[in-house]
C-alpha positions as CSV (number, residue, x, y, z in Angstrom):
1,X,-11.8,-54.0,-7.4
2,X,-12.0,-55.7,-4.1
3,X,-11.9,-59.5,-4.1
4,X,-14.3,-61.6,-2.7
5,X,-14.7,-65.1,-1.5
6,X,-17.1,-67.1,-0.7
7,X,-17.3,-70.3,2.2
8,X,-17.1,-72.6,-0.8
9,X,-13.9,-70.8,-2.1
10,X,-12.1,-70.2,1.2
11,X,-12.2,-74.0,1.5
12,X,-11.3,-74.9,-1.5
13,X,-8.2,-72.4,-1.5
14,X,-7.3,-74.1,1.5
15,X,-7.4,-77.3,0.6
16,X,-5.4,-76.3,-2.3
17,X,-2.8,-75.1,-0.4
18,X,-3.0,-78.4,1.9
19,X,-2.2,-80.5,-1.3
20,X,0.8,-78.2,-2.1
21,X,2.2,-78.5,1.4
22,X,1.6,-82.2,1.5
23,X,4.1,-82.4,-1.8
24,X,7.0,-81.7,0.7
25,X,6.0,-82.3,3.8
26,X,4.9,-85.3,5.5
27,X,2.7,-85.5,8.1
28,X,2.5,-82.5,10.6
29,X,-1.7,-82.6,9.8
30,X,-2.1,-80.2,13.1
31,X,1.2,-78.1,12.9
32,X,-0.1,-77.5,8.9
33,X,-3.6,-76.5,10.2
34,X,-2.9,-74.2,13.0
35,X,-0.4,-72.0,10.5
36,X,-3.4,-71.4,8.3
37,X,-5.3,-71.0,10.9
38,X,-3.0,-68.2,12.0
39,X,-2.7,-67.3,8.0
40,X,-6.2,-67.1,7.5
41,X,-6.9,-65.0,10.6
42,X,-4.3,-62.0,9.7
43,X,-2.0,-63.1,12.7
44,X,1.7,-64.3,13.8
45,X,2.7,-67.7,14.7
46,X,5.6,-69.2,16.4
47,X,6.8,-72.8,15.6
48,X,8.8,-74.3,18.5
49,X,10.2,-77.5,18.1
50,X,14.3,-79.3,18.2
51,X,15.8,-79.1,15.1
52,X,15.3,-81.3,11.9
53,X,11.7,-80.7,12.3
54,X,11.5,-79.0,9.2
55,X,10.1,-75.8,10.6
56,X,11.9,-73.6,8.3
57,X,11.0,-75.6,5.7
58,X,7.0,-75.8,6.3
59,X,7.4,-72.1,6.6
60,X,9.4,-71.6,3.0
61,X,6.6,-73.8,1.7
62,X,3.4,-72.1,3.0
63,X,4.9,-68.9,1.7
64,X,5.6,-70.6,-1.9
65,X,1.4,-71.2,-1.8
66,X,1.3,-67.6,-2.0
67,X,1.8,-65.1,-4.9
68,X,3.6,-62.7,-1.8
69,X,7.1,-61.7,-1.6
70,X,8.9,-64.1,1.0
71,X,12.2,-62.9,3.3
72,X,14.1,-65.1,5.5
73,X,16.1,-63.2,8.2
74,X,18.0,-65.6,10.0
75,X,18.5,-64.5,13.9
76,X,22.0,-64.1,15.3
77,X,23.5,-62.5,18.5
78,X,24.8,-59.6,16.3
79,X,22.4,-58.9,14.6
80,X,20.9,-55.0,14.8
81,X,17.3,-53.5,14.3
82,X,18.7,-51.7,11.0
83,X,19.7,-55.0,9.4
84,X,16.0,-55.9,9.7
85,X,14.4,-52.8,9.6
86,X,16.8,-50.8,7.0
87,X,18.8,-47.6,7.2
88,X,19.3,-44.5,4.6
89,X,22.5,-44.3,2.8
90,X,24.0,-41.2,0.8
91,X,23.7,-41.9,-2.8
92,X,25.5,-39.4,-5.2
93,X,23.7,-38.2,-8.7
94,X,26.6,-39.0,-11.1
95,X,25.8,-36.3,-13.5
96,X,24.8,-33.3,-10.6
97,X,27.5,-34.5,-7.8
98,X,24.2,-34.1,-5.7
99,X,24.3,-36.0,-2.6
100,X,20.8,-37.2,-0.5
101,X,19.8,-39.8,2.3
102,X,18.0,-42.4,0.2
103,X,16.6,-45.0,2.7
104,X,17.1,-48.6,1.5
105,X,14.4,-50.9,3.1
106,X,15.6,-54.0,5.0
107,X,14.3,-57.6,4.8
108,X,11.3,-56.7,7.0
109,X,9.7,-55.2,4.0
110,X,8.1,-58.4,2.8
111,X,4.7,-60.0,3.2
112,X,5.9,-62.9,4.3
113,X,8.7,-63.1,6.8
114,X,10.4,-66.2,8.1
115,X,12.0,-65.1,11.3
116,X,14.1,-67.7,12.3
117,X,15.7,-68.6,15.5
118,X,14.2,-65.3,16.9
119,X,15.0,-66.1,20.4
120,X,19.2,-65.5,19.2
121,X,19.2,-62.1,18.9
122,X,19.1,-59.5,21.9
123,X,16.5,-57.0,23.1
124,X,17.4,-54.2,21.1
125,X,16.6,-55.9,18.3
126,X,13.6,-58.0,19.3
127,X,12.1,-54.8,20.1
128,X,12.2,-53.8,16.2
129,X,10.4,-56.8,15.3
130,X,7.5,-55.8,18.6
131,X,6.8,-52.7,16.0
132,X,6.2,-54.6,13.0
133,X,3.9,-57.6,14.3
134,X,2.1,-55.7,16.5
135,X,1.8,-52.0,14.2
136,X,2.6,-53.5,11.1
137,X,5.2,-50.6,10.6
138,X,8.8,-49.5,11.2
139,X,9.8,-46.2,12.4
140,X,13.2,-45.8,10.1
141,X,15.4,-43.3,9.0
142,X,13.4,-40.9,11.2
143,X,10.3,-41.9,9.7
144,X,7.3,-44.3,10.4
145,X,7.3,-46.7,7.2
146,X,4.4,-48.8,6.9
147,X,4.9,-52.3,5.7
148,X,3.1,-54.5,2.8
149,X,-0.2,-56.2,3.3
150,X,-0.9,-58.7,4.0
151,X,1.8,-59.2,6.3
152,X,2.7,-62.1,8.6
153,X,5.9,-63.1,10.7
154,X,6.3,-66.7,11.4
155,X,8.8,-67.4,13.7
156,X,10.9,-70.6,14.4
157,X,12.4,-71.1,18.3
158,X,14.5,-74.0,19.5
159,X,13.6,-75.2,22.8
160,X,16.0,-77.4,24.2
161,X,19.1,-74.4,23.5
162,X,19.6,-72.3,26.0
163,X,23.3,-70.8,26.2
164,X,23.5,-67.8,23.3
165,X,19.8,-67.1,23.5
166,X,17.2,-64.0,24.6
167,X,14.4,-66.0,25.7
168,X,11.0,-63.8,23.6
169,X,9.5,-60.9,26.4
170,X,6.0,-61.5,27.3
171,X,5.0,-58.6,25.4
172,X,6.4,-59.7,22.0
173,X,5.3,-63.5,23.3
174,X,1.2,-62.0,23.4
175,X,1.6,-61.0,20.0
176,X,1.9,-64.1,18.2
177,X,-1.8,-65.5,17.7
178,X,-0.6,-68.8,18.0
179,X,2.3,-71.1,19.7
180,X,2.7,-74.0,17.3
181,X,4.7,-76.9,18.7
182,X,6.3,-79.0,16.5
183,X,6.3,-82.6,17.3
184,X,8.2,-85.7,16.2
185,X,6.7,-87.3,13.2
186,X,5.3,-91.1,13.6
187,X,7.8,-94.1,12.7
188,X,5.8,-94.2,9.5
189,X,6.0,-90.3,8.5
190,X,9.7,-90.2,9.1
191,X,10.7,-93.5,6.8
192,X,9.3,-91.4,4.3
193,X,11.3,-88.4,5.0
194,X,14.0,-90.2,5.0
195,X,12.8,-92.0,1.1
196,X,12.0,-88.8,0.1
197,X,15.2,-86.6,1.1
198,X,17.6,-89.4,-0.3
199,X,15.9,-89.7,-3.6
200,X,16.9,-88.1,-6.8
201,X,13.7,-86.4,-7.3
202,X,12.5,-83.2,-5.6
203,X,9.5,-81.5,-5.8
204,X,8.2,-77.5,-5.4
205,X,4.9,-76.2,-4.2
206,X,3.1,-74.3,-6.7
207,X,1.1,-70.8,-5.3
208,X,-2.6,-71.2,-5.7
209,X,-3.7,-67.7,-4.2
210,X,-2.4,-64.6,-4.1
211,X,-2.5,-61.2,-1.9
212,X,-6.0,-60.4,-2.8
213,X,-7.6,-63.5,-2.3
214,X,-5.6,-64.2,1.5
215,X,-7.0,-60.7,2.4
216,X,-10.6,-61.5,1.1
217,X,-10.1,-64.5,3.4
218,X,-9.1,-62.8,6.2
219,X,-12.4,-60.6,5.5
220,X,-14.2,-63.5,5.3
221,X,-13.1,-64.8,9.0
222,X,-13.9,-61.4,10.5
223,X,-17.2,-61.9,9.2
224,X,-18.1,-65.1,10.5
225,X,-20.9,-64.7,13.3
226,X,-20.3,-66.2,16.9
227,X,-23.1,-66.5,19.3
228,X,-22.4,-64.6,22.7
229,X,-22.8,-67.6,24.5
230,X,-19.5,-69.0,22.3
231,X,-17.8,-65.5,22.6
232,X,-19.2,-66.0,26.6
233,X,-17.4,-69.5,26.9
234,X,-14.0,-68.1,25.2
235,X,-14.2,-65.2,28.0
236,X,-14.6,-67.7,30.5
237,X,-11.8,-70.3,29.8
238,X,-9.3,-67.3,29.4
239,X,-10.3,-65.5,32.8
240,X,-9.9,-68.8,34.6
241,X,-6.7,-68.7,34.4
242,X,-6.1,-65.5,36.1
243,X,-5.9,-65.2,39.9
244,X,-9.1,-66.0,41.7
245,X,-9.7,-62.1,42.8
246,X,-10.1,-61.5,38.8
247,X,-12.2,-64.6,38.1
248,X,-9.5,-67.4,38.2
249,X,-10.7,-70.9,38.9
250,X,-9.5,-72.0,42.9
251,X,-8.0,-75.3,41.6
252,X,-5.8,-74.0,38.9
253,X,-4.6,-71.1,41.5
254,X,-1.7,-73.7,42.7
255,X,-0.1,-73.6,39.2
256,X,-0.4,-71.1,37.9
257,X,2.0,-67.7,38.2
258,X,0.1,-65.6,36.2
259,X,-3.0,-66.1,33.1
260,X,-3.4,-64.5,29.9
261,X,-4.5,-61.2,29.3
262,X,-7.3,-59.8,27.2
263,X,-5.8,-60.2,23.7
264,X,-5.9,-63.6,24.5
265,X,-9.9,-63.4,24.2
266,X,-9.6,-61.3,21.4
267,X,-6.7,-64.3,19.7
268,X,-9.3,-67.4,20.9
269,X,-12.3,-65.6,19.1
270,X,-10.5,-65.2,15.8
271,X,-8.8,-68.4,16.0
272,X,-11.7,-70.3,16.4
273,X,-13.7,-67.9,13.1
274,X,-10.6,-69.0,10.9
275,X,-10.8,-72.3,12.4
276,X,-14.9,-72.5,11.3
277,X,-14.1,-70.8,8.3
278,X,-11.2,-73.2,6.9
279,X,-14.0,-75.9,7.2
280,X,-16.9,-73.8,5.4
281,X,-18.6,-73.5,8.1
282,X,-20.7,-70.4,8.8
283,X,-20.6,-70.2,12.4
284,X,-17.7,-71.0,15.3
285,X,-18.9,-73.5,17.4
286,X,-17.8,-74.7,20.9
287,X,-15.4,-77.3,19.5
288,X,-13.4,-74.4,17.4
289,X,-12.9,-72.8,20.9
290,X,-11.3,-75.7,22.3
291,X,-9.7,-77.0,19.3
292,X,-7.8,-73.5,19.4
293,X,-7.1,-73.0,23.4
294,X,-4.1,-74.9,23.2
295,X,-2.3,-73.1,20.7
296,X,-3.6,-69.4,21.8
297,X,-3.0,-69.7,25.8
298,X,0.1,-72.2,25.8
299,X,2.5,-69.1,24.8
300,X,0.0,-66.5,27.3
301,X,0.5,-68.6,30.8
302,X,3.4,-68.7,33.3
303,X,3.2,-71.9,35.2
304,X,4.1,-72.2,38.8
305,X,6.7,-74.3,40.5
306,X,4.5,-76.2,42.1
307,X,3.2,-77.3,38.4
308,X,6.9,-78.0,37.5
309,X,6.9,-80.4,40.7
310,X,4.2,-81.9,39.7
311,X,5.7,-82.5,36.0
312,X,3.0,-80.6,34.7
313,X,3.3,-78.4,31.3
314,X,1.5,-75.5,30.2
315,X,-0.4,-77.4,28.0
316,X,-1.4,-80.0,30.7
317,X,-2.7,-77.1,32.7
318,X,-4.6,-75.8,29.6
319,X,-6.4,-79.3,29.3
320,X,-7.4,-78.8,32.7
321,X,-8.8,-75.8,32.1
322,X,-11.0,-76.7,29.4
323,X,-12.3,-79.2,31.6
324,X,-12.9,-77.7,34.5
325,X,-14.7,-74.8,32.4
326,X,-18.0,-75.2,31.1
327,X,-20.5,-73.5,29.4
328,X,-22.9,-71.5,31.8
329,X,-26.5,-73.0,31.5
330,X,-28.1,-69.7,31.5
331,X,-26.2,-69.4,28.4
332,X,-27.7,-72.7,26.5
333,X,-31.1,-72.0,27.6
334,X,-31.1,-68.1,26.1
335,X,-29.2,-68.8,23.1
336,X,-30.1,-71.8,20.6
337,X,-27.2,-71.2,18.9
338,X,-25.2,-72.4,21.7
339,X,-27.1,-75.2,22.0
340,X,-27.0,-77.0,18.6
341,X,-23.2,-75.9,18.4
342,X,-22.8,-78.4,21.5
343,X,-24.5,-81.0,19.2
């Protein structure tokens, strides 16, 4: 029997999870949301912060929320697409002397997989990992092998490392739903790390859903209605940023090399459902759109030089962008909807 949720339960699931999370880690409020976010909407994320952040931690604990099966493959120069991926071996039947290819599944065969430091290991292999996030299968062994469901890779990047490292292809970049960066914690939040990793006590997080109820969520966040005029104002703030002769703004031309692509629509609109959803709400309003911009373009864009010169980052140019694009009045005066969201 398919499960079910409603508004009511999604929320409470999440808050749920929240209160787990908050048992080991302190602070992070909007690197905690955005990772549902990305949970609840079926899609990848990728944490990029300097280390001692606790990124691998946040993502070992978000998976022990879950009733899933949880695999950490830990990135090196070396390593190959069959160490993620799997190979056949020959096994021999004891009793027969028989011999046959039995293939023996690698680490990718989890719901759950903690990718981290994916930006250490080399094309070949990054391009195994494409297949899985994006066709959530594996060709192995001379077969296509499809993998568990629900299935999510949440991926850990350092940003300040540069020698020994592949930097991520645009292709594999445009399918991570979100780009979550990892900031330092207040003076407050980390005394407490520091209290709470030099204590004798430790504590665990305890699942509170399982695989049924995440995909009834994800269901759920499909189904949430957006009013074209919300679905219009995602369109516009992600063709903005594209050249002027495809609808870019004038202003952001100077700083921009290139803008996202359409799967960055398709990321804002789902985003910003999960984003309504994880609230209770019924409907995606103008201020999930914006509140998940950020997170969806900052990975899509290619500054230029001249925004480098300018000390500019992408996410500078992104707040720019949601200021300088606004909802077309045509649009508030057809659709109420549109109207009370901006309320």
């Amino acid at each position: 029997m398919t499960s079910t949720l409603s508004r009511e339960q999604a929320r409470d699931l999440i808050t749920q999870a929240k209160t787990e999370l908050a048992k080991v880690i302190v602070g992070q409020d909007q690197v905690v949301n955005e990772i549902l976010i990305a949970f609840a909407a079926g899609g990848h994320a990728l944490l990029e912060g300097v280390p001692g952040l606790a990124k691998t931690l946040l993502v070992s604990s978000l998976a022990a929320t879950t009733k899933l099966d949880f695999n950490r493959i830990q990135f090196t120069p070396d390593l190959m697409p069959a160490d993620i991926t799997g190979t056949e071996i020959i096994r021999e039947d004891k009793a027969s002397g028989d011999r046959s290819l039995v293939f023996m599944p690698g680490p990718i065969f989890a719901s759950v997989i903690l990718a981290d430091e994916i930006n250490r290991t080399p094309p070949k292999t990054q391009a195994a990992m494409l297949e899985a996030m994006q066709e959530r299968q594996v060709s192995a062994g001379g077969s296509i092998r499809p993998l568990p469901k629900p299935f999510f890779v949440l991926a850990t990047q350092n940003p300040i490392e540069q020698e020994g490292t592949y930097p991520l292809p645009e292709a594999q970049l445009d399918r991570f739903l979100l780009k979550v960066v990892v900031r330092y914690p207040s003076e407050s939040e980390e005394l407490e790390v520091i209290r709470r990793t030099t204590s004798a006590t430790s504590t665990r997080c305890e699942a509170v859903m399982d695989g049924e109820q995440l995909i009834a969520l994800q269901r759920l966040v499909r189904e949430t209605p957006i009013a074209d005029g919300v679905a219009r104002y995602a369109l516009a703030l992600v063709r903005a940023s594209r050249p002027v002769a495809d609808g870019g703004l004038a202003s952001l031309a100077p700083l921009l090399r290139w803008g996202a692509g359409p799967r960055a629509g398709q990321s804002l609109v789902l985003a910003a459902k999960a984003r309504a959803t994880l609230d209770g709400r019924s409907h995606v309003s103008l201020d999930d759109i914006r509140a998940v911009t950020a997170p969806v373009l900052r990975h899509r864009l290619q500054t230029s030089y001249e925004a480098d010169a300018r000390g500019m980052s992408r996410d500078d140019v992104v707040a720019q962008l949601i200021a300088e694009v606004q909802v077309p009045a045509a649009d508030l005066e057809a659709d109420p909807t549109v109207a009370a969201a901006l309320g």
